[in-house]
PDB file of N, CA, C and O in Angstrom:
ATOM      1  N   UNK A   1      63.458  28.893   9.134  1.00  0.00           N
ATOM      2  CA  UNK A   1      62.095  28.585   9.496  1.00  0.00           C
ATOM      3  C   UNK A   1      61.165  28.865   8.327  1.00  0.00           C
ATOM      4  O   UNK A   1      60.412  27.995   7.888  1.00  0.00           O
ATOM      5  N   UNK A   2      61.234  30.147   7.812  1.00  0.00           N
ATOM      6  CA  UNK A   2      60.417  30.217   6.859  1.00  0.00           C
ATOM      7  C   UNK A   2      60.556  29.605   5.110  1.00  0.00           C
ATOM      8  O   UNK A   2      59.835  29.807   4.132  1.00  0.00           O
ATOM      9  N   UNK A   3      61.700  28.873   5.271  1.00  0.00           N
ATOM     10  CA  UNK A   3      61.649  27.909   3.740  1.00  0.00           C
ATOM     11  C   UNK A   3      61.303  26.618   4.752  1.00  0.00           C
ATOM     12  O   UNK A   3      61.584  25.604   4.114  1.00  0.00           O
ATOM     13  N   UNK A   4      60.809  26.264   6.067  1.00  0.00           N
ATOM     14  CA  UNK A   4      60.194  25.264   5.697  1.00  0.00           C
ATOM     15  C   UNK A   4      58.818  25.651   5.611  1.00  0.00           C
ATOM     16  O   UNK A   4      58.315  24.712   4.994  1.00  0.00           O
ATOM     17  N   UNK A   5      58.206  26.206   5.780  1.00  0.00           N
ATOM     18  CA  UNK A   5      56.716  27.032   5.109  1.00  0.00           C
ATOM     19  C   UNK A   5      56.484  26.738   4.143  1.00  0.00           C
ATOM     20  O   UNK A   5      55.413  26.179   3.910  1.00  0.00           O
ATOM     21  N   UNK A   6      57.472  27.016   3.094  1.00  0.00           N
ATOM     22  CA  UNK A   6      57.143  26.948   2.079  1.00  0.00           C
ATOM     23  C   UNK A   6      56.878  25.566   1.308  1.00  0.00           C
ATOM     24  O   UNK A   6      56.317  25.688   0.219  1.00  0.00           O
ATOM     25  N   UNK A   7      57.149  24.489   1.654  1.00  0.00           N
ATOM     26  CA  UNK A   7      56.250  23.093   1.270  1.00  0.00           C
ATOM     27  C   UNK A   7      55.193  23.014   1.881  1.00  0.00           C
ATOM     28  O   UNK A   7      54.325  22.354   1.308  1.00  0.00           O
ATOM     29  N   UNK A   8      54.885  23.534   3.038  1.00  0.00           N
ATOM     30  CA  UNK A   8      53.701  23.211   3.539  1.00  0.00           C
ATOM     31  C   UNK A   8      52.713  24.238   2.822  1.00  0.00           C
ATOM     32  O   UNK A   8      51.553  23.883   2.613  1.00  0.00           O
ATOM     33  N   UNK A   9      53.148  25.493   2.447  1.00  0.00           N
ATOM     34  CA  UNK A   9      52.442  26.308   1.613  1.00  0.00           C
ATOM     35  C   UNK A   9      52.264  25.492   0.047  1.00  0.00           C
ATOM     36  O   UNK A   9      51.119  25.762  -0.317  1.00  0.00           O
ATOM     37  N   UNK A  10      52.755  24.849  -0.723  1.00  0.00           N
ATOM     38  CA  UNK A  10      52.273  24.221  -1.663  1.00  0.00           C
ATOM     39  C   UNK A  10      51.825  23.064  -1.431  1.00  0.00           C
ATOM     40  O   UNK A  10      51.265  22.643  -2.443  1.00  0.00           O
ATOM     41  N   UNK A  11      51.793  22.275  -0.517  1.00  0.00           N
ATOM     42  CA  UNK A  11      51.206  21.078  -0.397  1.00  0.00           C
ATOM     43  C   UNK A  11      49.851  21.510  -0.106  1.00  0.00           C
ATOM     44  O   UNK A  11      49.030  21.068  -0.909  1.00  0.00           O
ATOM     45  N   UNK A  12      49.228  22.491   1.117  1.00  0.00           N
ATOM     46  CA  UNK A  12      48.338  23.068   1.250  1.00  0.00           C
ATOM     47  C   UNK A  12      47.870  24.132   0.077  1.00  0.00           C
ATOM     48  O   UNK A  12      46.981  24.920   0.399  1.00  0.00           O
ATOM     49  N   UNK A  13      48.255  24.187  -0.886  1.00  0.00           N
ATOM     50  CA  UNK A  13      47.584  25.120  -2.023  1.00  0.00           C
ATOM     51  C   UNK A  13      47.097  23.614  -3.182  1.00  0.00           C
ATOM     52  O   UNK A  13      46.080  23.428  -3.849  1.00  0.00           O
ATOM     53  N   UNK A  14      47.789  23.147  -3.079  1.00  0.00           N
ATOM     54  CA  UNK A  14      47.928  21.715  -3.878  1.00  0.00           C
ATOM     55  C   UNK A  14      46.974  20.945  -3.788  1.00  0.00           C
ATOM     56  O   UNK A  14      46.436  20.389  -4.746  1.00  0.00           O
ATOM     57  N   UNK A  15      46.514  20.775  -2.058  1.00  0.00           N
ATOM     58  CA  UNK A  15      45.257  20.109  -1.726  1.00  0.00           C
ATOM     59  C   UNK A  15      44.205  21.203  -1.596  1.00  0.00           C
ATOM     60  O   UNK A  15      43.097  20.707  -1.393  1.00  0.00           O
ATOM     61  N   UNK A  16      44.199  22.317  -1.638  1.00  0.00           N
ATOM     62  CA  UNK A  16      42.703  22.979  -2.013  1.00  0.00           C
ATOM     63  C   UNK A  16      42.611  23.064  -3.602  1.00  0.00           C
ATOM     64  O   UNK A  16      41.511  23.443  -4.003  1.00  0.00           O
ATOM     65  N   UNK A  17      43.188  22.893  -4.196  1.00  0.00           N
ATOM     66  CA  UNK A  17      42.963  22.765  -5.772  1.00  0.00           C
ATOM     67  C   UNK A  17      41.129  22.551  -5.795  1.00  0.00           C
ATOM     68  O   UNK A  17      40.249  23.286  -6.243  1.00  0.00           O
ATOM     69  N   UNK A  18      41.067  21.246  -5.118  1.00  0.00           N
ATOM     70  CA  UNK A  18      39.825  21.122  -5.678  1.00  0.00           C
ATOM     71  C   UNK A  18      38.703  21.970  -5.158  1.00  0.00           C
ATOM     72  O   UNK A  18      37.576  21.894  -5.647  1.00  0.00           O
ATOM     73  N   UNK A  19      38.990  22.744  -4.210  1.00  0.00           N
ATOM     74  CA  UNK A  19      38.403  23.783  -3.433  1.00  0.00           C
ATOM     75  C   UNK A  19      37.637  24.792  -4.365  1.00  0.00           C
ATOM     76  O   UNK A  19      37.744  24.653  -5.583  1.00  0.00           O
ATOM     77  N   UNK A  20      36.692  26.034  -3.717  1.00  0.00           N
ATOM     78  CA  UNK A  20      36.390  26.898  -4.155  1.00  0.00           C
ATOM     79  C   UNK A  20      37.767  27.212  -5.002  1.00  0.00           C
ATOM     80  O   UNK A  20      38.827  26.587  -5.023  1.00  0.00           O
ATOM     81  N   UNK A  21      37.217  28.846  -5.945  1.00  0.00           N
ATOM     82  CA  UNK A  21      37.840  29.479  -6.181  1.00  0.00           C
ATOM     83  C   UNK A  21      38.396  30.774  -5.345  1.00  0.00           C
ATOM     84  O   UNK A  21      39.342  31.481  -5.693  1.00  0.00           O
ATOM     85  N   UNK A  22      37.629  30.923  -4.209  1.00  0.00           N
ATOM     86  CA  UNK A  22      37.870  32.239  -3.142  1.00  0.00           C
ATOM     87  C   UNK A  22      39.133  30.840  -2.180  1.00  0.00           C
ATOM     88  O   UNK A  22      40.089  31.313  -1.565  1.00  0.00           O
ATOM     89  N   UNK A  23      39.006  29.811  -2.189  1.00  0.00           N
ATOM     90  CA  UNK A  23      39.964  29.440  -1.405  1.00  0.00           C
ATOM     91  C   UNK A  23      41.365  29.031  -2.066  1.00  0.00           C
ATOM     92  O   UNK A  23      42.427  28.883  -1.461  1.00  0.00           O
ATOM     93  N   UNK A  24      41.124  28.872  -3.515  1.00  0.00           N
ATOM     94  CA  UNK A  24      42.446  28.760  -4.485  1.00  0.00           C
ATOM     95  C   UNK A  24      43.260  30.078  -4.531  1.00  0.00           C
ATOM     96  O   UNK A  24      44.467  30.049  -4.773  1.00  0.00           O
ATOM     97  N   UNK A  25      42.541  31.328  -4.281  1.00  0.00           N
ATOM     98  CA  UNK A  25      42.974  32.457  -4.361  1.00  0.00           C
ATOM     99  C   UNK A  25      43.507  32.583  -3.010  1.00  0.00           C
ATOM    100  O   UNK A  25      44.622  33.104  -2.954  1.00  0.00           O
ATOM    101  N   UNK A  26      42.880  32.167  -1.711  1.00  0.00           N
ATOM    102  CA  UNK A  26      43.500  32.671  -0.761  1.00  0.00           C
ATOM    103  C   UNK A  26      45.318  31.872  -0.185  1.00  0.00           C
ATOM    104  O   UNK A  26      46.223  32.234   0.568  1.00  0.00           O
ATOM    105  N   UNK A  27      45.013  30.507  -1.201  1.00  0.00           N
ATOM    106  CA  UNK A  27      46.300  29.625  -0.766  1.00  0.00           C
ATOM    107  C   UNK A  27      47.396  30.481  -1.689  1.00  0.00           C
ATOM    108  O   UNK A  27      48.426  30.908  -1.167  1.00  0.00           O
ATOM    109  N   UNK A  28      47.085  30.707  -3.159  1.00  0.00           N
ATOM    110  CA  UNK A  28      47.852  31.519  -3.479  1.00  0.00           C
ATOM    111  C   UNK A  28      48.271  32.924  -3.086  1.00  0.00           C
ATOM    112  O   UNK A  28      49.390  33.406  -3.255  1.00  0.00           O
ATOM    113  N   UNK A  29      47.460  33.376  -2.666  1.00  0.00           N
ATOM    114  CA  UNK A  29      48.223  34.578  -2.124  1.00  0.00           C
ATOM    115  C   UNK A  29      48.946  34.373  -0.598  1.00  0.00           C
ATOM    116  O   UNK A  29      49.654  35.261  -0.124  1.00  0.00           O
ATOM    117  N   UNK A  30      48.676  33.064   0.132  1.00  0.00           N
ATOM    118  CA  UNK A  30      49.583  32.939   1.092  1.00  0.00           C
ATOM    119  C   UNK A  30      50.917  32.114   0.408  1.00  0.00           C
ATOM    120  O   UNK A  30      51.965  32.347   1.011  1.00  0.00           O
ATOM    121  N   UNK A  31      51.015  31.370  -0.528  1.00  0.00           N
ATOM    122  CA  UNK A  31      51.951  30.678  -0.998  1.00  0.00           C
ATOM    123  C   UNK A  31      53.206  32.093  -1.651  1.00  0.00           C
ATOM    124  O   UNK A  31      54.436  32.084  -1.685  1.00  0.00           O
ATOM    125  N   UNK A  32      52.257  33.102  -2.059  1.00  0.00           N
ATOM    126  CA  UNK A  32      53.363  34.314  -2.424  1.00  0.00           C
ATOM    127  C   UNK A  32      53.619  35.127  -1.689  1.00  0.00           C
ATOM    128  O   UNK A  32      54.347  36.048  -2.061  1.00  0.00           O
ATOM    129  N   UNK A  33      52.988  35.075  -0.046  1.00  0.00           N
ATOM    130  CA  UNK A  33      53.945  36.112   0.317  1.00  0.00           C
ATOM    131  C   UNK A  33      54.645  35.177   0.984  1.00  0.00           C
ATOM    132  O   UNK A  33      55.800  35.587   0.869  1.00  0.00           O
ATOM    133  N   UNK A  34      54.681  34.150   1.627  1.00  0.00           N
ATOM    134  CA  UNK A  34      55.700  33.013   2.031  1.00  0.00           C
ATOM    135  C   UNK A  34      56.884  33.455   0.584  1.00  0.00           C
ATOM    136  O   UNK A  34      58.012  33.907   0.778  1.00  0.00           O
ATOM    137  N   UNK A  35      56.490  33.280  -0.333  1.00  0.00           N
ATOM    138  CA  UNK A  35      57.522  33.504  -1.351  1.00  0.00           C
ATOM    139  C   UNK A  35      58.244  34.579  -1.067  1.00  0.00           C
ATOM    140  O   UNK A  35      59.449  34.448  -0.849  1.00  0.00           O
ATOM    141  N   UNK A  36      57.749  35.582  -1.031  1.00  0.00           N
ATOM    142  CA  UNK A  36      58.417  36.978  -0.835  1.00  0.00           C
ATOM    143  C   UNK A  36      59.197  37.554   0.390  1.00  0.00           C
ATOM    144  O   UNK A  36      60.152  38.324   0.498  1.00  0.00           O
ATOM    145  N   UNK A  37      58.188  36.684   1.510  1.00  0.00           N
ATOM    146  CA  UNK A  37      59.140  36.739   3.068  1.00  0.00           C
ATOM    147  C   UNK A  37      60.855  36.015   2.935  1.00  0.00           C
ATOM    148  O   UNK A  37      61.930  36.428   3.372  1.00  0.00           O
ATOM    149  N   UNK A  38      60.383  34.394   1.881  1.00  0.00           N
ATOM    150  CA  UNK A  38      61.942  33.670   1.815  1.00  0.00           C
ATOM    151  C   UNK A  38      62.512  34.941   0.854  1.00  0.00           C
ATOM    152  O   UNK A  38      63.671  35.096   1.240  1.00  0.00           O
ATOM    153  N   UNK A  39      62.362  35.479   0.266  1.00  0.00           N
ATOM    154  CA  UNK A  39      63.147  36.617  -0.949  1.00  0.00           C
ATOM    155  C   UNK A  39      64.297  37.566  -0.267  1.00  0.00           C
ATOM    156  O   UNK A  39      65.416  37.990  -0.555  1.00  0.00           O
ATOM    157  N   UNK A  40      63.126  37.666   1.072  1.00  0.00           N
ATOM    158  CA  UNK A  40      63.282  38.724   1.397  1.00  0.00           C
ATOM    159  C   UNK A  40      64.462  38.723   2.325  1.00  0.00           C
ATOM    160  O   UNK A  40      65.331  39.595   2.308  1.00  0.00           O
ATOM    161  N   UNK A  41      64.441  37.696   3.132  1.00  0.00           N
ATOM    162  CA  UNK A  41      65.468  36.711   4.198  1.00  0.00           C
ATOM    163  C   UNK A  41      66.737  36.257   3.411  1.00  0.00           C
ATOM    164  O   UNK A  41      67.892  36.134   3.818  1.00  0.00           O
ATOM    165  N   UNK A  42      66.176  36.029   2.105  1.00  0.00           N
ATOM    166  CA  UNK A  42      67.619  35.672   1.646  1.00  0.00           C
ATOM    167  C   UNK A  42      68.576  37.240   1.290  1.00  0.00           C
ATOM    168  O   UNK A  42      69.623  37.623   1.811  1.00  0.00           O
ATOM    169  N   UNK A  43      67.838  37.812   0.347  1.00  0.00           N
ATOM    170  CA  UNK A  43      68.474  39.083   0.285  1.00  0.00           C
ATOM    171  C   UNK A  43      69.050  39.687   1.792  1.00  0.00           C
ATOM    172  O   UNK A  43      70.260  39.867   1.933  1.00  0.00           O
ATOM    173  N   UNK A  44      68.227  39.939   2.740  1.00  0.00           N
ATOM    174  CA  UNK A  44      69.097  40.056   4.151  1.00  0.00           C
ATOM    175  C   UNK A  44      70.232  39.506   4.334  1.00  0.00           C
ATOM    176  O   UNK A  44      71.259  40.123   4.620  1.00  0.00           O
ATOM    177  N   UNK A  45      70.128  38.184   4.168  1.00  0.00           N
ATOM    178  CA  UNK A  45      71.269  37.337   4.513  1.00  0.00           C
ATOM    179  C   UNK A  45      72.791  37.505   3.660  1.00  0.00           C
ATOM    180  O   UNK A  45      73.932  37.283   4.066  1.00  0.00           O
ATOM    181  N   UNK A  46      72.193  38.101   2.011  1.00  0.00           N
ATOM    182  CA  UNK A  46      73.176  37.946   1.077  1.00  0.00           C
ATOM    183  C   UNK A  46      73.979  39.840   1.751  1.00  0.00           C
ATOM    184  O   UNK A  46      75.171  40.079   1.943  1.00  0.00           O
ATOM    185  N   UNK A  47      73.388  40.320   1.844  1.00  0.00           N
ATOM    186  CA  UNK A  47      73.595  42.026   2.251  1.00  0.00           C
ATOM    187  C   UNK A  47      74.276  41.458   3.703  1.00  0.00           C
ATOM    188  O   UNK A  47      74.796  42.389   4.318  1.00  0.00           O
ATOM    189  N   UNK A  48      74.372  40.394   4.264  1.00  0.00           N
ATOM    190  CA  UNK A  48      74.918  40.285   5.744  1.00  0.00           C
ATOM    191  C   UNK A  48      76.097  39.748   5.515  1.00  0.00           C
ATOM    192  O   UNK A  48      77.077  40.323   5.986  1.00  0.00           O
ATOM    193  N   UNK A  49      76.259  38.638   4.812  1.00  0.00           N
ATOM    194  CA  UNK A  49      77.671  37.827   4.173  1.00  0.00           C
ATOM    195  C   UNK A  49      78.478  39.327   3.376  1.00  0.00           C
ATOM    196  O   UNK A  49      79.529  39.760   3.848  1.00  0.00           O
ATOM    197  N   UNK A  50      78.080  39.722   2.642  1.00  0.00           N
ATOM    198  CA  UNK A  50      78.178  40.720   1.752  1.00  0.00           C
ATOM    199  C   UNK A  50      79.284  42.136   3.022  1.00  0.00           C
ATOM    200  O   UNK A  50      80.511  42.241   3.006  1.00  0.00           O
ATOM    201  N   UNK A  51      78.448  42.854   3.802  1.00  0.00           N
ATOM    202  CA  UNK A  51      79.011  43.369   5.025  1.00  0.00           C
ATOM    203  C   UNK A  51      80.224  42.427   5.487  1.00  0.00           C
ATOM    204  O   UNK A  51      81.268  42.567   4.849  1.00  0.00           O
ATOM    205  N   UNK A  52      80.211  41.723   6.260  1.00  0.00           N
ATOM    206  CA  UNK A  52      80.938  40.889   6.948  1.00  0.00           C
ATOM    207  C   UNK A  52      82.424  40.307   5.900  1.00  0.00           C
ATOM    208  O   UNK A  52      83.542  40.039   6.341  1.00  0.00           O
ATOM    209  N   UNK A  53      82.097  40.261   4.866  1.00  0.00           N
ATOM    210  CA  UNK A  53      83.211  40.431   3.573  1.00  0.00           C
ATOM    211  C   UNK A  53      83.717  41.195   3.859  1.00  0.00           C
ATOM    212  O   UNK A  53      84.647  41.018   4.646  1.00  0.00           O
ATOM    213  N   UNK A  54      83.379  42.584   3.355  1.00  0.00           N
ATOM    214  CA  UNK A  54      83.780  43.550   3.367  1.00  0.00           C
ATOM    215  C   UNK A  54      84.764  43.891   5.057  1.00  0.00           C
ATOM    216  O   UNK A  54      85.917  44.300   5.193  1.00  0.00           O
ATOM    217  N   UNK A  55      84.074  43.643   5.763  1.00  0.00           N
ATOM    218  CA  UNK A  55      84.531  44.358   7.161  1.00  0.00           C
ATOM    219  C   UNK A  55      85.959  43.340   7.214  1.00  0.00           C
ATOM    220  O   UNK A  55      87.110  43.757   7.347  1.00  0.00           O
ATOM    221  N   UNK A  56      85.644  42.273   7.108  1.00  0.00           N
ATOM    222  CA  UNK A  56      87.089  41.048   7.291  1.00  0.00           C
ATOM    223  C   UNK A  56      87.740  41.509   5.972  1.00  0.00           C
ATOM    224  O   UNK A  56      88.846  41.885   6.362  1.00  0.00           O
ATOM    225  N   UNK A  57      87.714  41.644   5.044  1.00  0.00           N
ATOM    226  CA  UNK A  57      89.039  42.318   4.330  1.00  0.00           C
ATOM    227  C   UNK A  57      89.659  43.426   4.326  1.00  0.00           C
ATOM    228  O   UNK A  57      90.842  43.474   3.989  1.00  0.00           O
ATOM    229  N   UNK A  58      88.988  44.485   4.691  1.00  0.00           N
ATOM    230  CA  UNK A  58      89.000  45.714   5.571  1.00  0.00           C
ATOM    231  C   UNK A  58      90.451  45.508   6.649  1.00  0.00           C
ATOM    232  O   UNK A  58      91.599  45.932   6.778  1.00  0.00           O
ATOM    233  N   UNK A  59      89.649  44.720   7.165  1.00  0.00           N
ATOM    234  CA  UNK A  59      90.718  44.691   8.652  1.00  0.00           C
ATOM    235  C   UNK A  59      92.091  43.579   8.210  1.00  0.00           C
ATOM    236  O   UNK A  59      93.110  43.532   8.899  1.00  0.00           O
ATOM    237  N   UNK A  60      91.896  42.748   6.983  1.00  0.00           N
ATOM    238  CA  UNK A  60      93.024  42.200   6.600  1.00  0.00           C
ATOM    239  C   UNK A  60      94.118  43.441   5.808  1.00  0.00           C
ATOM    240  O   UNK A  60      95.321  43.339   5.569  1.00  0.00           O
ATOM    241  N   UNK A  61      93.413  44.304   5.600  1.00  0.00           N
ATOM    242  CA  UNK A  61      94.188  45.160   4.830  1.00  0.00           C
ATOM    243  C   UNK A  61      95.066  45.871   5.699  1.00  0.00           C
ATOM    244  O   UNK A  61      96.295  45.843   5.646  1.00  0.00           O
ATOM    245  N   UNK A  62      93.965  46.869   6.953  1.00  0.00           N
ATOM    246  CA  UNK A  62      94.884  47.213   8.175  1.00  0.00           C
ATOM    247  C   UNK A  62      95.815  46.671   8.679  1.00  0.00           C
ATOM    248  O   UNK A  62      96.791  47.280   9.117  1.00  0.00           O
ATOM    249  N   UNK A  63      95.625  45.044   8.710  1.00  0.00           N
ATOM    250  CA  UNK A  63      96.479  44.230   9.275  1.00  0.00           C
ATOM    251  C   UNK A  63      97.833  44.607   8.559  1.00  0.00           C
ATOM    252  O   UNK A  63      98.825  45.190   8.997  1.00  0.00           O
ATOM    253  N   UNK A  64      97.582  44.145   7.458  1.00  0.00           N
ATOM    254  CA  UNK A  64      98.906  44.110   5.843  1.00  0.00           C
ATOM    255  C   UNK A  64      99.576  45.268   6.441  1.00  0.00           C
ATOM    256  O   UNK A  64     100.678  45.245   6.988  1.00  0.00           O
ATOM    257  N   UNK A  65      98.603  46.554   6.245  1.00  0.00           N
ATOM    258  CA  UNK A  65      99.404  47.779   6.364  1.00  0.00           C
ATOM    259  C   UNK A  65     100.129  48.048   7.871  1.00  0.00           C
ATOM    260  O   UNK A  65     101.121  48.739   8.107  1.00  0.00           O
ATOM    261  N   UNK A  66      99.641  47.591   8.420  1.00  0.00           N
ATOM    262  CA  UNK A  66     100.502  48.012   9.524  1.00  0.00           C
ATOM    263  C   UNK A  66     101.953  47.406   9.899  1.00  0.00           C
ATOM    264  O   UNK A  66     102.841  48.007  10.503  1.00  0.00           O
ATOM    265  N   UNK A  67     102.003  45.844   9.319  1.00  0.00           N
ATOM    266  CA  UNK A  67     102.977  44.705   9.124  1.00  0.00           C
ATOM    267  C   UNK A  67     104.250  46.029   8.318  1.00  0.00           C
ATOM    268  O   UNK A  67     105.287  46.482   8.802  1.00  0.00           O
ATOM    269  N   UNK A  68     103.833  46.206   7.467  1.00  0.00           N
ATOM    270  CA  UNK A  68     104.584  46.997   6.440  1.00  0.00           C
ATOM    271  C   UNK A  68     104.624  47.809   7.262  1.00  0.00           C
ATOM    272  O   UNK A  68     105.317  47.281   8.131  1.00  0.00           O
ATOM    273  N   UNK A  69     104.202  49.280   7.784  1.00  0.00           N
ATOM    274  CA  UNK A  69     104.914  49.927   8.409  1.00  0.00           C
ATOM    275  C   UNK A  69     106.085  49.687   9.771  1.00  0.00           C
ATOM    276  O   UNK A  69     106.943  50.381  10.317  1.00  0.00           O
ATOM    277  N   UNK A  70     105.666  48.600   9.895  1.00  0.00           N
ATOM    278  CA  UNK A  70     106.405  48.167  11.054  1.00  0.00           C
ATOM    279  C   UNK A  70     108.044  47.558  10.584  1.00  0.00           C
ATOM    280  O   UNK A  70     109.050  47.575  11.294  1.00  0.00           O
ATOM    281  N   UNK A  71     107.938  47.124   9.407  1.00  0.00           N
ATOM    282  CA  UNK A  71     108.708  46.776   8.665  1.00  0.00           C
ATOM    283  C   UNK A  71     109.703  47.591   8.611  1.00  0.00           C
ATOM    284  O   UNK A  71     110.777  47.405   9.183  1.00  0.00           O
ATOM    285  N   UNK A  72     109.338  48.810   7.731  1.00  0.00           N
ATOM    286  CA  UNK A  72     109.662  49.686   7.380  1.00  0.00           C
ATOM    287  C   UNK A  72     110.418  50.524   8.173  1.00  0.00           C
ATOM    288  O   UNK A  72     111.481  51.025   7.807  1.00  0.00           O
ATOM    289  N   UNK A  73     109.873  50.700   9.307  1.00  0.00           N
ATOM    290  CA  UNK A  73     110.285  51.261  10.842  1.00  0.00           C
ATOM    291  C   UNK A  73     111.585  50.847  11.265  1.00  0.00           C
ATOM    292  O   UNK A  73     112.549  51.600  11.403  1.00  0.00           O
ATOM    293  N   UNK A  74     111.566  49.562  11.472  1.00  0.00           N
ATOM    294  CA  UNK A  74     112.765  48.491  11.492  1.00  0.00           C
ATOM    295  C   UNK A  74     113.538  48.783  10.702  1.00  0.00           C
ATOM    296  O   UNK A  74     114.551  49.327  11.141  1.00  0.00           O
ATOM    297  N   UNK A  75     113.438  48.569   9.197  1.00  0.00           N
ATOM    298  CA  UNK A  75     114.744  48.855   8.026  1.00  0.00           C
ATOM    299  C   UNK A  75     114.870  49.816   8.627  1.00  0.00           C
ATOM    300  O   UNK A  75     115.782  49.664   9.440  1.00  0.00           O
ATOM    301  N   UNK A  76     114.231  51.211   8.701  1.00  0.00           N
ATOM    302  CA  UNK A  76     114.894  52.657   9.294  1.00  0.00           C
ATOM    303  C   UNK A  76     115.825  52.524  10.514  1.00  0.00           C
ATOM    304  O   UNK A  76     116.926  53.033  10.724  1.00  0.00           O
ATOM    305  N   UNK A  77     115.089  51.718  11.237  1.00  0.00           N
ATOM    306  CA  UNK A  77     116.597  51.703  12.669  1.00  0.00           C
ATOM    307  C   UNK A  77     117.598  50.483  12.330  1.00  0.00           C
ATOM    308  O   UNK A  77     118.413  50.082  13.160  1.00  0.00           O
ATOM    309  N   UNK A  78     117.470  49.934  11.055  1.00  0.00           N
ATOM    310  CA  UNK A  78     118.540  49.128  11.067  1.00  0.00           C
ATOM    311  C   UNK A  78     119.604  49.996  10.237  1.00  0.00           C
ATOM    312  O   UNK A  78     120.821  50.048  10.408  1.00  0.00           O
ATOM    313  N   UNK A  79     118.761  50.708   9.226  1.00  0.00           N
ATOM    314  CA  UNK A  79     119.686  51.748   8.206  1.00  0.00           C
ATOM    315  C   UNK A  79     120.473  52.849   9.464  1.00  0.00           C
ATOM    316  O   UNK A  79     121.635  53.207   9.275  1.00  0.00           O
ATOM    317  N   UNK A  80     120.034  53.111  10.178  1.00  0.00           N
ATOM    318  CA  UNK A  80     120.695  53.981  10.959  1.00  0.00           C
ATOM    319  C   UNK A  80     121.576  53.932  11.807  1.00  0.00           C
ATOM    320  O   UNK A  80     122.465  54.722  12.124  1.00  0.00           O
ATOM    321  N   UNK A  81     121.230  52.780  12.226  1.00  0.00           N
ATOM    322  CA  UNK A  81     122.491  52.022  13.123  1.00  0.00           C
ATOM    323  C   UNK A  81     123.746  51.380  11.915  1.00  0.00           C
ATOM    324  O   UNK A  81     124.972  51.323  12.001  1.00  0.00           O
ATOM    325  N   UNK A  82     123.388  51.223  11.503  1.00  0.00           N
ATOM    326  CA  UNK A  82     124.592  50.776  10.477  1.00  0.00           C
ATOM    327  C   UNK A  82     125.651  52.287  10.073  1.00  0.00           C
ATOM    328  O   UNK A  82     126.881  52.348  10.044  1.00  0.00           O
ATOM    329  N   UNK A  83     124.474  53.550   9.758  1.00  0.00           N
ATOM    330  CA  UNK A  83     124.896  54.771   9.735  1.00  0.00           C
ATOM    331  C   UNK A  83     125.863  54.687  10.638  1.00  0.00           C
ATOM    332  O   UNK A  83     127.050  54.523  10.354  1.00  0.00           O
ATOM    333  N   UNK A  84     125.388  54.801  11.813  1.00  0.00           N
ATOM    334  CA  UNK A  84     125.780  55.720  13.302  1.00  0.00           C
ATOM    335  C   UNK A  84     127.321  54.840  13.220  1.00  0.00           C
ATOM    336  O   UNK A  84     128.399  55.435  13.202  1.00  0.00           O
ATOM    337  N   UNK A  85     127.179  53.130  13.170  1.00  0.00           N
ATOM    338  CA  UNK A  85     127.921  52.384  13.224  1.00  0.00           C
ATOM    339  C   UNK A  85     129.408  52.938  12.431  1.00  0.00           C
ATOM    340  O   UNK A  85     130.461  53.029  13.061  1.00  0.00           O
ATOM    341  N   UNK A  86     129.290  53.284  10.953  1.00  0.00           N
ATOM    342  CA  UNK A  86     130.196  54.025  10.197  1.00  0.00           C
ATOM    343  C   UNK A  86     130.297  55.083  11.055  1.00  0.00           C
ATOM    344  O   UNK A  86     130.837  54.818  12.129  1.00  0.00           O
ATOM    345  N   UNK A  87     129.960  56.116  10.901  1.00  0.00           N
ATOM    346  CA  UNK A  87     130.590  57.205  11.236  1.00  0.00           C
ATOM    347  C   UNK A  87     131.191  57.143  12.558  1.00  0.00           C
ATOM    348  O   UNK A  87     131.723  58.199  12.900  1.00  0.00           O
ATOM    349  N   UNK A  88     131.262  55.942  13.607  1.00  0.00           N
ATOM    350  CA  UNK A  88     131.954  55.990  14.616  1.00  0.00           C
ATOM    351  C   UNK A  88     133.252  55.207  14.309  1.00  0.00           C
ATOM    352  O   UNK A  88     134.154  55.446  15.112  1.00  0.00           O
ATOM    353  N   UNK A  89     133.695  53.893  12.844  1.00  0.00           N
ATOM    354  CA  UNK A  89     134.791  53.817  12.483  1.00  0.00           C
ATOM    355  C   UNK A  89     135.122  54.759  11.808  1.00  0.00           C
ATOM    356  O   UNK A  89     136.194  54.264  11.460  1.00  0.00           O
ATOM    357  N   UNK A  90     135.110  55.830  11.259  1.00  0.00           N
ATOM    358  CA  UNK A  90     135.632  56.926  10.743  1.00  0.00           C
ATOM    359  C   UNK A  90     136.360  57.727  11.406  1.00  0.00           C
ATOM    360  O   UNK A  90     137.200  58.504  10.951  1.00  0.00           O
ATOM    361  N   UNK A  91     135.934  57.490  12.963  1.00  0.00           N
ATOM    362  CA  UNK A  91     136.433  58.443  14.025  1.00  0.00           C
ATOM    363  C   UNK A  91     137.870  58.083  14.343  1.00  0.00           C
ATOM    364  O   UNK A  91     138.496  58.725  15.186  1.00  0.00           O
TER     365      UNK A  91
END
């Protein structure tokens, strides 16, 4: 919403040109904080993508790691049964 403001904030600073100078001043200072509100929205937005990165690779990692322990778990009861397996032809 607020980048579309912002053409209407220079089209409207654009057409008071020929205006006073108390009204050239007042379009500009609405044309900059429109500027500074979009600044400000985008930085939010980049700090929100930014989070949401973070949290989804986060949890891809948990994912990874747990795959692997589970893995791992498995080789152990397969190593052991193979154990147990020997030592009962030995018998």
């Amino acid at each position: 919403m607020k980048r579309a403001l912002l053409p209407l904030a220079v089209t409207a600073a654009l057409g008071l040109a020929a205006c006073s100078d108390k009204a050239k001043n007042e379009a500009a200072e609405a044309a900059n904080a429109i500027g500074a509100d979009v600044n400000a929205t985008m930085s939010a937005a980049e700090q929100d993508v930014k989070a949401a990165t973070e949290g989804a690779l986060g949890d891809a990692q948990n994912t990874a790691d747990s795959i692997g322990n589970s893995m791992n778990e498995g080789a152990d009861k397969v190593g052991n049964a193979v154990q147990a397996a020997g030592d009962e032809l030995k018998k």
